[in-house]
C-alpha positions as CSV (number, residue, x, y, z in Angstrom):
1,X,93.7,72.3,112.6
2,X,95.3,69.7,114.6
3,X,93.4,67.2,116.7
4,X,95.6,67.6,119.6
5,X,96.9,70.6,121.5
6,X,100.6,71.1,120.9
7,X,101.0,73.8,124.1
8,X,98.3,73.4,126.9
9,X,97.7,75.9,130.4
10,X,96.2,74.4,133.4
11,X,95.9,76.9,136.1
12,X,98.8,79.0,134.8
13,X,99.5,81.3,137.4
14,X,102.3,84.2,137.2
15,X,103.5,86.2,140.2
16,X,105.7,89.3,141.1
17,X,107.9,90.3,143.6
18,X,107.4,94.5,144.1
19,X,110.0,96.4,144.5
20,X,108.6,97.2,148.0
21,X,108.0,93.3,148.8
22,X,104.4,93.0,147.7
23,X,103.2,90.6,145.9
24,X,101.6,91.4,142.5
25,X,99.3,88.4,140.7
26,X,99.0,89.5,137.4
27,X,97.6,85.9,135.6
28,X,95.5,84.1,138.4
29,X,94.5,80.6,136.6
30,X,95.0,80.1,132.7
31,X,93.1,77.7,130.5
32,X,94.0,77.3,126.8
33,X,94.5,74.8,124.7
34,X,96.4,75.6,121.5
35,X,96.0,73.6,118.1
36,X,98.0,73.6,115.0
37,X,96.7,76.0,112.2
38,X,94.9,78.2,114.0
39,X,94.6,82.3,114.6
40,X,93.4,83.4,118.3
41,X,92.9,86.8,119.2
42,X,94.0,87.6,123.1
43,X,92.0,90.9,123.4
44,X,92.3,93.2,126.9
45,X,92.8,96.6,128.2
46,X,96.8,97.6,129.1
47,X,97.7,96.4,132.2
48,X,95.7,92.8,131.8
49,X,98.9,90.8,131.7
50,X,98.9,90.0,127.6
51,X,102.4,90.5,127.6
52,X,103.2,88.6,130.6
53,X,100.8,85.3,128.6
54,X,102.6,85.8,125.7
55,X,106.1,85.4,127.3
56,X,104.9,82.6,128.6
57,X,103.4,81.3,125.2
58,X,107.1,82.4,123.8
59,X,109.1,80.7,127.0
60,X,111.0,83.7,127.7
61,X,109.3,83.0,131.5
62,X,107.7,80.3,134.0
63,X,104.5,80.1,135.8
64,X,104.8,80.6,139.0
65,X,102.4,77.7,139.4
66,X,99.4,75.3,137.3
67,X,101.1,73.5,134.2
68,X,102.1,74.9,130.9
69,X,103.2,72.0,128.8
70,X,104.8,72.5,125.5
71,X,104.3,69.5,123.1
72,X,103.7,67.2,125.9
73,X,107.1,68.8,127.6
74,X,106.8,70.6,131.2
75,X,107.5,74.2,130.1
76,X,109.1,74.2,134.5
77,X,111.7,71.2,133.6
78,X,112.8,72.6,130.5
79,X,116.8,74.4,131.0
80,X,116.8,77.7,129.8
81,X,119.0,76.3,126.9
82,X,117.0,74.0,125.5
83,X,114.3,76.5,126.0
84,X,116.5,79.3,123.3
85,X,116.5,76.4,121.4
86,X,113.0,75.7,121.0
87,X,112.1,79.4,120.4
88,X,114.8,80.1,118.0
89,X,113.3,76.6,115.5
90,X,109.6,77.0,116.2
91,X,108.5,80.1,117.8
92,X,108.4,83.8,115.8
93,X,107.6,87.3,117.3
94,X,106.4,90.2,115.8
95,X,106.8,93.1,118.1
96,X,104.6,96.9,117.9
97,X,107.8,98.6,117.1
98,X,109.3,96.1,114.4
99,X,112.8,95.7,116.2
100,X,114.5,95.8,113.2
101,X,118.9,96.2,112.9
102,X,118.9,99.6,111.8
103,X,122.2,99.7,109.9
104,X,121.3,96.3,108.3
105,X,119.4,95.7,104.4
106,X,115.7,94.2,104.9
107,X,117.5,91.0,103.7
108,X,120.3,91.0,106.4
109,X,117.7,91.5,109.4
110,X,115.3,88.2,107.8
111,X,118.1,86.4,107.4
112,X,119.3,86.9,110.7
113,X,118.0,84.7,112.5
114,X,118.9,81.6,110.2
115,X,122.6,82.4,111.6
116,X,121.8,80.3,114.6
117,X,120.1,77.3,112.8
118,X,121.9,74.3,111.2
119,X,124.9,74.4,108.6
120,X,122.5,73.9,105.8
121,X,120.2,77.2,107.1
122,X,123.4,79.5,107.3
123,X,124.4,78.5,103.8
124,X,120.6,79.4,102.4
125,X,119.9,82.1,104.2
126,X,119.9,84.8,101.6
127,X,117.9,82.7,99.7
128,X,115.3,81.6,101.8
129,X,115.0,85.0,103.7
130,X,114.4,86.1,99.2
131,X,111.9,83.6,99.3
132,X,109.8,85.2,102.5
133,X,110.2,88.7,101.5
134,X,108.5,87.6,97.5
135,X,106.2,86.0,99.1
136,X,105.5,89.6,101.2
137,X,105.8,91.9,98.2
138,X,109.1,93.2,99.2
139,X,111.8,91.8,96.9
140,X,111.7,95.0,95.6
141,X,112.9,96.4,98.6
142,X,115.2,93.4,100.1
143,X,118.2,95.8,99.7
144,X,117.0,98.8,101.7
145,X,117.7,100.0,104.8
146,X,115.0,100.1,107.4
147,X,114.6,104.2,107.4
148,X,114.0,103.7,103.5
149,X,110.5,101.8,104.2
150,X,107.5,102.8,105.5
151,X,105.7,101.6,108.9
152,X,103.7,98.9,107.0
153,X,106.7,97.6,104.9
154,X,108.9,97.4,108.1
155,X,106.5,95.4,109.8
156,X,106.0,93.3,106.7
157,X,110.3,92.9,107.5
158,X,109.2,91.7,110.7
159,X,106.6,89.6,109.5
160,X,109.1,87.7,107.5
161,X,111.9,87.4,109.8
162,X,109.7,85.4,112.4
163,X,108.5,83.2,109.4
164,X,112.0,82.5,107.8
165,X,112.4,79.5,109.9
166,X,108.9,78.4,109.8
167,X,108.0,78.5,112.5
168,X,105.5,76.2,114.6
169,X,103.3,79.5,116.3
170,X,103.9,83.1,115.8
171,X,103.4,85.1,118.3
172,X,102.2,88.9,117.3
173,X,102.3,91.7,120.4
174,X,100.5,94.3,119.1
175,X,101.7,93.9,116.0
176,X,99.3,96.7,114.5
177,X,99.8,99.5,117.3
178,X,102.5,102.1,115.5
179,X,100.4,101.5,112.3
180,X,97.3,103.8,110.8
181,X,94.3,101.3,110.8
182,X,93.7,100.7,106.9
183,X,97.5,99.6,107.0
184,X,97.3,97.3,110.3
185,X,94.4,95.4,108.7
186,X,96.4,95.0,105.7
187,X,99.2,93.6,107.6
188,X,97.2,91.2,110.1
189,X,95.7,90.0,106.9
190,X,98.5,89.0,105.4
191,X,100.1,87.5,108.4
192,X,97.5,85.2,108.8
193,X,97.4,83.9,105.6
194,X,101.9,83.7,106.0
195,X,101.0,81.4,109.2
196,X,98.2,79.6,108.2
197,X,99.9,78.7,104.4
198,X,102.9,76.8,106.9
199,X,100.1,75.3,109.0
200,X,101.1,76.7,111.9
201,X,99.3,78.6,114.6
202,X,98.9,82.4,114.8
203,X,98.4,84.5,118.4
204,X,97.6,88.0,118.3
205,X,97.5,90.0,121.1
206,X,96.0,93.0,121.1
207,X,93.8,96.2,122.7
208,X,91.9,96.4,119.3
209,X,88.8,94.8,118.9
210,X,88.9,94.7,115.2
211,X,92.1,93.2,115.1
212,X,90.8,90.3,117.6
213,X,87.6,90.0,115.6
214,X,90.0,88.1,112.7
215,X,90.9,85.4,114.5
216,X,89.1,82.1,114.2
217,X,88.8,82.2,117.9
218,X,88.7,84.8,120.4
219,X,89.5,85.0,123.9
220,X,89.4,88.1,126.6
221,X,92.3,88.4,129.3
222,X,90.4,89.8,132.0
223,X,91.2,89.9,136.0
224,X,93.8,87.4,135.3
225,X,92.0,84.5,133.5
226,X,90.8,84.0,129.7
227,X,86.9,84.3,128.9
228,X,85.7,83.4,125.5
229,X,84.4,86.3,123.2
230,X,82.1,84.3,121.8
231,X,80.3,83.7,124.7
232,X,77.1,85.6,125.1
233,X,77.5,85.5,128.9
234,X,81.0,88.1,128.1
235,X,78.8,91.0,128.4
236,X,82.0,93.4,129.1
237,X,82.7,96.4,126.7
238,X,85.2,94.8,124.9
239,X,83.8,91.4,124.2
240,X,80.6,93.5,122.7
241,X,82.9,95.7,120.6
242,X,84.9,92.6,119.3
243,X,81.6,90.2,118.5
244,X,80.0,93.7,116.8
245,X,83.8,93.9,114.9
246,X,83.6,89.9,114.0
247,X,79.6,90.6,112.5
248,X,80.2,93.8,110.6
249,X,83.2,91.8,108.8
250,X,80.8,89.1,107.7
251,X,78.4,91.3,106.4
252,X,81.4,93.0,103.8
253,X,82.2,89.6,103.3
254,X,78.8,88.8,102.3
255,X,78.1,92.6,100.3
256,X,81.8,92.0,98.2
257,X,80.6,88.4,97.5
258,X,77.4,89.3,96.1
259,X,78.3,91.6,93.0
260,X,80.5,88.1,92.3
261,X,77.3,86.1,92.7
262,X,75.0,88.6,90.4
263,X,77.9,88.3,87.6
264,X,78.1,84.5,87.5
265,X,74.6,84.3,87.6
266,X,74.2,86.6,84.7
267,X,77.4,84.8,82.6
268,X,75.2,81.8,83.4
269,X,72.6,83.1,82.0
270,X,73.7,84.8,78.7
271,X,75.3,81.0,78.1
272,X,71.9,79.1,78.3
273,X,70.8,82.0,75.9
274,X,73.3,81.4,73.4
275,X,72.8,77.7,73.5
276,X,69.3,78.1,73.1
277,X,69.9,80.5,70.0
278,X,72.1,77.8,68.7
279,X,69.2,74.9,69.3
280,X,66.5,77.3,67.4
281,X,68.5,77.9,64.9
């Protein structure tokens, strides 16, 4: 992890005009400093603003007021140009219903978005987007249309076209929610370990505890402003069920590890035996 934030929010607020007139405050004073390398979980119920962060996060939008600096950039002076810019090198989404082109292979929708990088990137994309989709499991299916793969493969396709360009931070909206559960932990697993192998920074936002319990830090979005999960003082619902989530996986990790432990010990064991058969005799 880096030592200093690359995007900071001060007071991030975000505001909406009704249709009627009223006004709508949806985030009412974000805090978050975001490091390279790491994976936080943004955890709330729907209707919390998690989208409305994470276009923010991806600057498809602008506070309505505080300070939301991107690599020591004010996201507020930044044109909308430069903005595409910056999204299209260093930013990645992975959106709940994949997004993919429909009448396009897995390989023409991961190489799609090298189209609008440098001479060099257009030349490699086929090659680089091969690379991503090995490095997924999928070469195998690098030549099939999207209705030829199931949910989890699609959303591996996903997976791979936000990383072709490798990225900076990948940003995940419910990247698990039209998945079955066994399959959405399989995918969140292997997305983080996608990021995290480019050193870059992972969000995930989320309504599922589990999900937000596999990130290295945790955060709930809650009347407008971010409270730490790992706080005992969270005593909501959901910071409960993601800090119960978070123990539960550390005790599997700790059951799975032991059968290991047992085995060494015993190879360890036999070896000192053999080489004391050898001394005797």
């Amino acid at each position: 992890m880096t030592d200093k934030p690359f995007v900071t929010l001060r007071g991030v607020t975000r505001t909406v005009t009704l249709p009627e007139g009223d006004k709508l405050e949806i985030l009412r004073g974000i805090d978050l400093d975001i490091y390279g390398g790491e994976h936080i979980g943004i955890v709330g119920r729907s209707g919390t603003g998690k989208s409305t962060l994470l276009n923010l996060l991806g600057l498809l939008d602008k506070p309505t007021s505080g300070e939301l600096l991107w690599r020591g950039m004010a996201v507020q002076k930044i044109s909308d140009a430069k903005a595409a810019k910056i999204r299209g090198r260093d930013i990645g989404f992975v959106f709940q219903q994949f997004n993919l082109l429909p009448g396009r292979t897995a390989l023409e929708n991961v190489a799609a978005p090298m189209l609008y990088g440098s001479a060099k990137d257009v030349m490699t994309r086929n090659r680089r987007a091969l690379e991503v989709l090995a490095e997924l499991g999928l070469e195998n299916r690098a030549y099939d249309l999207p209705h030829r793969l199931s949910g989890g493969e699609q959303q591996r396709v996903a997976i791979a076209r936000a990383l072709v360009r490798q990225p900076k931070i990948v940003l995940a909206d419910e990247p698990t929610g039209a998945l079955d559960v066994e399959t959405g932990l399989h995918v969140i697993r292997m997305l983080e370990r996608a990021v995290l192998d480019l050193g870059a920074t992972l969000i995930t936002i989320t309504h599922d505890p589990k999900i937000a319990a596999m990130s290295t830090r945790a955060l709930e979005l809650a009347d407008g402003k971010l409270h730490p999960i790992e706080s005992e003082s969270n005593t909501s619902d959901i910071a409960q069920a993601v800090r119960a989530a978070k123990a539960d996986s550390q005790k599997q990790a700790v059951r799975a590890a032991s059968p290991a432990r047992s085995a060494s010990r015993a190879s360890a064991d036999a070896s000192a035996a053999d080489k004391q058969g050898v001394n005797a005799a």
